[in-house]
VOPAGU-2260 file (C-alpha; in pm, 1 decimal, decimal comma):
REM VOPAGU-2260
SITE   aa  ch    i         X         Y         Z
SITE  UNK   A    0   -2679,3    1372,9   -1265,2
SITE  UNK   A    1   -2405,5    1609,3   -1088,5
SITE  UNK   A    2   -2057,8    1467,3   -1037,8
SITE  UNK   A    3   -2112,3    1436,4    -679,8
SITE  UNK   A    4   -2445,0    1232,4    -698,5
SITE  UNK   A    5   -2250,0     978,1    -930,8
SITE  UNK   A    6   -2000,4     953,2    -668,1
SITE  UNK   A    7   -2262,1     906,5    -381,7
SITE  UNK   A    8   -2432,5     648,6    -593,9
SITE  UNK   A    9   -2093,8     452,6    -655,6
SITE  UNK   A   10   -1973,5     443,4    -331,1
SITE  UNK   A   11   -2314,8     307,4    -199,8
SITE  UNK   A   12   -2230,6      15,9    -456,5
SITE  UNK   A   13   -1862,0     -26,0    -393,0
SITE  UNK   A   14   -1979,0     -38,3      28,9
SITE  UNK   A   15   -2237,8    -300,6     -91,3
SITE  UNK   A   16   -1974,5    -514,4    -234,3
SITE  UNK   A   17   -1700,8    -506,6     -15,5
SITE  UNK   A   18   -1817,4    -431,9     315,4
SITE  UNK   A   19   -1747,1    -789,9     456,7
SITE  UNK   A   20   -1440,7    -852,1     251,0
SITE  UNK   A   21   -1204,3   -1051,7     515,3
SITE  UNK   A   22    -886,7   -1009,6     303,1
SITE  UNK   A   23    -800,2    -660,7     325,3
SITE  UNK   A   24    -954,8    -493,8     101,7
SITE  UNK   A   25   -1248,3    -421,4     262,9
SITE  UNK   A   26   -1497,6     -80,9     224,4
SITE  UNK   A   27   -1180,0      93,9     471,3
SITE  UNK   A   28    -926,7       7,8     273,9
SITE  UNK   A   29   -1130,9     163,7     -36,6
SITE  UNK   A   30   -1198,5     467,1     181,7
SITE  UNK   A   31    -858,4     561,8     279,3
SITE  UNK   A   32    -720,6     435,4     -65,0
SITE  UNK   A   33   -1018,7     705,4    -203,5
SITE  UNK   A   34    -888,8    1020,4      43,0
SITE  UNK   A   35    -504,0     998,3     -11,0
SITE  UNK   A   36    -589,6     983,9    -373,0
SITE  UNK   A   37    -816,6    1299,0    -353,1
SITE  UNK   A   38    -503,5    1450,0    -134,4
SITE  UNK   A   39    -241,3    1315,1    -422,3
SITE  UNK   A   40    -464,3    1431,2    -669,8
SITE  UNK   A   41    -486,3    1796,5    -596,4
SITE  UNK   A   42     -86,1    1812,6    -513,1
SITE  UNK   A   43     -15,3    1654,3    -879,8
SITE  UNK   A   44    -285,8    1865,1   -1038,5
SITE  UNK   A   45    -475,4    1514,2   -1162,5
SITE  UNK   A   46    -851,3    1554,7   -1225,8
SITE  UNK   A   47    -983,9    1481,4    -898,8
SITE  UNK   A   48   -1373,6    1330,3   -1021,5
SITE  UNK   A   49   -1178,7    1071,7   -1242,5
SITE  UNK   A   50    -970,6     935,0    -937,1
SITE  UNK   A   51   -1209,6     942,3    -679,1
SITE  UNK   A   52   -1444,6     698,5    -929,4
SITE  UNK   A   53   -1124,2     502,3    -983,9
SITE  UNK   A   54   -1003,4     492,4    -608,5
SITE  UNK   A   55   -1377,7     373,8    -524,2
SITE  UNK   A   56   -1409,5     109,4    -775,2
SITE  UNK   A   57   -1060,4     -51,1    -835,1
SITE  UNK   A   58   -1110,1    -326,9    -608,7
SITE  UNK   A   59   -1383,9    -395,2    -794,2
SITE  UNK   A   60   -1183,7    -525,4   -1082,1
SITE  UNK   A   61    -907,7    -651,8    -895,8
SITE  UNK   A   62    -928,2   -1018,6    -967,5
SITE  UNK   A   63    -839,4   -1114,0    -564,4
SITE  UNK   A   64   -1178,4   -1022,6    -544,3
SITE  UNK   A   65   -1357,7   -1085,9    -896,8
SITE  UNK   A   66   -1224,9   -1391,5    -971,6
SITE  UNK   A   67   -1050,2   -1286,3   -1275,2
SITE  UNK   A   68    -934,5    -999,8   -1447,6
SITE  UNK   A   69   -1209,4   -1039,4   -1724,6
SITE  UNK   A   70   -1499,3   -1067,3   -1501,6
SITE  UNK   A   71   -1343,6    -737,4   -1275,4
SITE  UNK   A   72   -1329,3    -487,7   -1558,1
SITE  UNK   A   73   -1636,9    -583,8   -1686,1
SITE  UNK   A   74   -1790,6    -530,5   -1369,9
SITE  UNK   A   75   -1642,6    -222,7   -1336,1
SITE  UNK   A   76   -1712,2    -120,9   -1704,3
SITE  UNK   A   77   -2110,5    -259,0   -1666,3
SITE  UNK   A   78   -2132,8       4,7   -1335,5
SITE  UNK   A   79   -1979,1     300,9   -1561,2
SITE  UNK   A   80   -2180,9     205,3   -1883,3
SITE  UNK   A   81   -2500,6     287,8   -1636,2
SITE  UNK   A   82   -2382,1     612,8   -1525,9
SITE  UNK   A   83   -2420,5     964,0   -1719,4
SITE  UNK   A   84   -2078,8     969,1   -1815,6
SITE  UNK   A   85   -1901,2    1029,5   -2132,1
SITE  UNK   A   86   -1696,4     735,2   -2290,4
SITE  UNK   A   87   -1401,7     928,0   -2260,9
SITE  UNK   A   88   -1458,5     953,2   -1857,5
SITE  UNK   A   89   -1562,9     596,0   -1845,4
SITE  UNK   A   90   -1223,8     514,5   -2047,3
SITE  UNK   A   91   -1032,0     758,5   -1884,1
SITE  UNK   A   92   -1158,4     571,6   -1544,3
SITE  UNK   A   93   -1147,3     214,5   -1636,5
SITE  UNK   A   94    -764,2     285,6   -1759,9
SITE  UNK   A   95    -673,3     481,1   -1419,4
SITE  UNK   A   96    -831,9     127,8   -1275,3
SITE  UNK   A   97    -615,8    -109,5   -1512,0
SITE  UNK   A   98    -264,4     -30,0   -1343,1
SITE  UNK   A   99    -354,6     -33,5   -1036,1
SITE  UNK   A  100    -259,2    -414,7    -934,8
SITE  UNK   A  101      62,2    -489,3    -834,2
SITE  UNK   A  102      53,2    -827,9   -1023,4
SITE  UNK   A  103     385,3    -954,7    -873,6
SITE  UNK   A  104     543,3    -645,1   -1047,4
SITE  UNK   A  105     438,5    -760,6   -1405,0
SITE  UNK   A  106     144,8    -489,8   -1375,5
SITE  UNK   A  107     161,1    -247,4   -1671,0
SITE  UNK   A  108     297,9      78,1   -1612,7
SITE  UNK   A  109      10,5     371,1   -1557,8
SITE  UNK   A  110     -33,2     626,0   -1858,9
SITE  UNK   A  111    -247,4     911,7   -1685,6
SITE  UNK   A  112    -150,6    1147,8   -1431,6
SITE  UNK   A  113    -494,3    1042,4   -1244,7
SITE  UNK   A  114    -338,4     639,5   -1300,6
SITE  UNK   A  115     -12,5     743,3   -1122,4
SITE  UNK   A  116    -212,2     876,2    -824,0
SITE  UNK   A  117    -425,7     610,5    -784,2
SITE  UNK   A  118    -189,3     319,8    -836,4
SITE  UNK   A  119      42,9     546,6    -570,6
SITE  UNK   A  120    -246,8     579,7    -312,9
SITE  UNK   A  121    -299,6     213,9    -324,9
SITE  UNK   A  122      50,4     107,5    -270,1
SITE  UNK   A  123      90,6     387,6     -13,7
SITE  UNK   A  124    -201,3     182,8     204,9
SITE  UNK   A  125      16,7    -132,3     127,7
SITE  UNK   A  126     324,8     -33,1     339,0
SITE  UNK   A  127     350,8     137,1     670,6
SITE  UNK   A  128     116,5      66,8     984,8
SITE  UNK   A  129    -224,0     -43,3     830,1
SITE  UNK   A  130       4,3    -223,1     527,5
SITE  UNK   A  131     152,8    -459,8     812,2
SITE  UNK   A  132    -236,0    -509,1     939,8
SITE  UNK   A  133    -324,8    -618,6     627,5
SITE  UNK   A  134     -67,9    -810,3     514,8
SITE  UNK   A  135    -126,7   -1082,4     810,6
SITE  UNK   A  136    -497,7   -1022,3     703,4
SITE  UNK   A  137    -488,3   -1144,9     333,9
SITE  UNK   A  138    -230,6   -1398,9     467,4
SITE  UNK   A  139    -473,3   -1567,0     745,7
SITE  UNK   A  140    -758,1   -1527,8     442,8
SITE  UNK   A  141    -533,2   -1677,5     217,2
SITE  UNK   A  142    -411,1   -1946,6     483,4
SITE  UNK   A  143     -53,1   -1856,4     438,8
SITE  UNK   A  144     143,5   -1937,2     709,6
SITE  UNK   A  145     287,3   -1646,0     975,6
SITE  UNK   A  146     639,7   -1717,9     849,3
SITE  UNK   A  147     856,0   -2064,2     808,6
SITE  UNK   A  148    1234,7   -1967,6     742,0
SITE  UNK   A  149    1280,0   -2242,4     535,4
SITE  UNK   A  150    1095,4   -2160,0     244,5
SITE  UNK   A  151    1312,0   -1924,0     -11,0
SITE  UNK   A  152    1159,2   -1552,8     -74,2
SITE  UNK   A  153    1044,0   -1536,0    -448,0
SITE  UNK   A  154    1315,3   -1316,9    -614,4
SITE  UNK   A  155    1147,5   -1351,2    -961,4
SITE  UNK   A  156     831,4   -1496,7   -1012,5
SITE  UNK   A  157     544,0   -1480,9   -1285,0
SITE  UNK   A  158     211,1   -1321,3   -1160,0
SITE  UNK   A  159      27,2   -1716,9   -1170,4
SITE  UNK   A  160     325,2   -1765,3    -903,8
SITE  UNK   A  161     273,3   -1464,7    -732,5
SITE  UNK   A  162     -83,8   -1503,5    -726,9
SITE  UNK   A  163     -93,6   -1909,7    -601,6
SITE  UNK   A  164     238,2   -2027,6    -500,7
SITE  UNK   A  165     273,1   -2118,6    -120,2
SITE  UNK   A  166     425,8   -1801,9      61,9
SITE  UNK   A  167     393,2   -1648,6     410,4
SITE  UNK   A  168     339,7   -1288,8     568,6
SITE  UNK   A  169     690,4   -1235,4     645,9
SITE  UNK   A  170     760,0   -1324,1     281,0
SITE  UNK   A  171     527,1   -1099,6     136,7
SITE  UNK   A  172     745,6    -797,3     301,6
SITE  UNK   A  173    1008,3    -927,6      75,0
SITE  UNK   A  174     801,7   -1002,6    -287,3
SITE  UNK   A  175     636,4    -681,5    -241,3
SITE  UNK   A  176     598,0    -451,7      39,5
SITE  UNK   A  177     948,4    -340,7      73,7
SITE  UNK   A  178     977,6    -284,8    -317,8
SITE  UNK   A  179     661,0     -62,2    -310,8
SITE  UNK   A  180     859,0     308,6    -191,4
SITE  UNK   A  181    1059,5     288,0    -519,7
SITE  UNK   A  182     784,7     190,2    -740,5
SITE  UNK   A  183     600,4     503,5    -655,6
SITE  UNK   A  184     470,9     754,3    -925,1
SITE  UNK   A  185     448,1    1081,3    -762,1
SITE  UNK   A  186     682,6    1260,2    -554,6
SITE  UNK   A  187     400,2    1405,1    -283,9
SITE  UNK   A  188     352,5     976,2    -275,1
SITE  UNK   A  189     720,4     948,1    -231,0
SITE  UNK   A  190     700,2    1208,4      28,5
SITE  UNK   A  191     437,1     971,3     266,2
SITE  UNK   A  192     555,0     654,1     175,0
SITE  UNK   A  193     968,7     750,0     300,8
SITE  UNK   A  194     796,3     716,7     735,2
SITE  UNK   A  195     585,6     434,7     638,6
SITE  UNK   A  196     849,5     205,7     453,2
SITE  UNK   A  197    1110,1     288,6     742,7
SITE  UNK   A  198     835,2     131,9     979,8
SITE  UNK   A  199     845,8    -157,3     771,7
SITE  UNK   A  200    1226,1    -203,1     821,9
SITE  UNK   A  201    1206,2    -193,4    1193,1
SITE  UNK   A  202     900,6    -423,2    1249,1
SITE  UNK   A  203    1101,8    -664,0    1084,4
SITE  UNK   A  204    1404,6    -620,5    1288,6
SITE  UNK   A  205    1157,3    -671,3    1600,3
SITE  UNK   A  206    1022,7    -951,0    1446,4
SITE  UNK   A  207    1342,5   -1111,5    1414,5
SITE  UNK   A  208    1424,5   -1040,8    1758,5
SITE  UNK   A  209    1169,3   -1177,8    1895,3
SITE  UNK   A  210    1196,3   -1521,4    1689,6
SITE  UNK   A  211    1543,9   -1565,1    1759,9
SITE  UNK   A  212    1488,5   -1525,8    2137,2
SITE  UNK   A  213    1219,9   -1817,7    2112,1
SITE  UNK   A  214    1416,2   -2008,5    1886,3
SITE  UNK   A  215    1768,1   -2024,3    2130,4
């Protein structure tokens, strides 16, 4: 089976999966996640078969989705195992795939080239425009509130807390979104992400504005 076959066949599984996914990380967010890696990929010279399969499956094994960690690599590893691949390209894949999660910033650190770009391509769909979208998505999925100034942003927290501790979608700027630009890998990511993180500032400032007029 060609590269590009394999590639045809997975994303006809990953669309399968996730194509009514309500908390963000739907078949789009795979998509675009899949094309800025491709794009990141042949800037950084990474090999660009091994992060398209990761960009189309990570989501896969993320456990917002599986359940659990365990259950989302093996899922992942159970579609590769199928596929005419080497076990190096399988292993090279499922450990592009295994750094991807943020994890409340207790993720571990990506080893590969083809790991950097992914992980960055991810994080770059986390922040900007569509990251703002989808952060009020996974909140109302997650029934998180909009915002309540009372509760304290999570400075430090373990990924359990990060995972099921009460937050909101205002918060979630603060525990992750706005920490995302210097967390990036690559500098062609660092190069996107500089527009889409300064959006993030001044959505917040209009927020603000606009709760502090209702709230006089």
């Amino acid at each position: 089976m060609e590269k590009e076959a394999i590639i045809r066949k997975t994303e006809h599984f990953v669309k399968e999966k996730l194509a009514d996914d309500a908390s963000g990380h739907d078949w789009w967010h795979i998509e675009r996640v899949r094309r800025l890696g491709c794009y990141l990929a042949k800037q950084e010279g990474a090999d660009l078969f091994i992060v398209e399969m990761a960009a189309l499956l990570h989501d896969i094994a993320d456990e917002k989705i599986a359940g659990s960690e365990e259950s989302g690599m093996q899922a992942v590893q159970q579609w590769l195992w199928q596929l005419p691949l080497s076990r190096a390209e399988s292993e090279h894949i499922v450990s592009a795939i295994s750094t991807v999660s943020y994890k409340g910033g207790h993720g571990h650190p990506p080893q590969t080239v083809e790991a950097m770009v992914v992980q960055d391509a991810d994080r770059l769909d986390a922040i900007g425009a569509i990251g703002i979208a989808r952060a009020f998505m996974y909140a109302g999925n997650r029934g998180h509130l909009l915002y309540d100034p009372t509760l304290p942003v999570r400075e430090t927290m373990t990924k359990e807390q990060y995972r099921h501790e009460r937050s909101t979608a205002i918060h979630h700027f603060y525990e992750k979104l706005l920490k995302l630009k210097d967390l990036l890998n690559t500098e062609s990511a660092k190069k996107l992400a500089e527009h889409r993180h300064q959006f993030l500032e001044q959505f917040l400032q209009q927020f603000y504005r606009e709760w502090d007029e209702a709230m006089e």
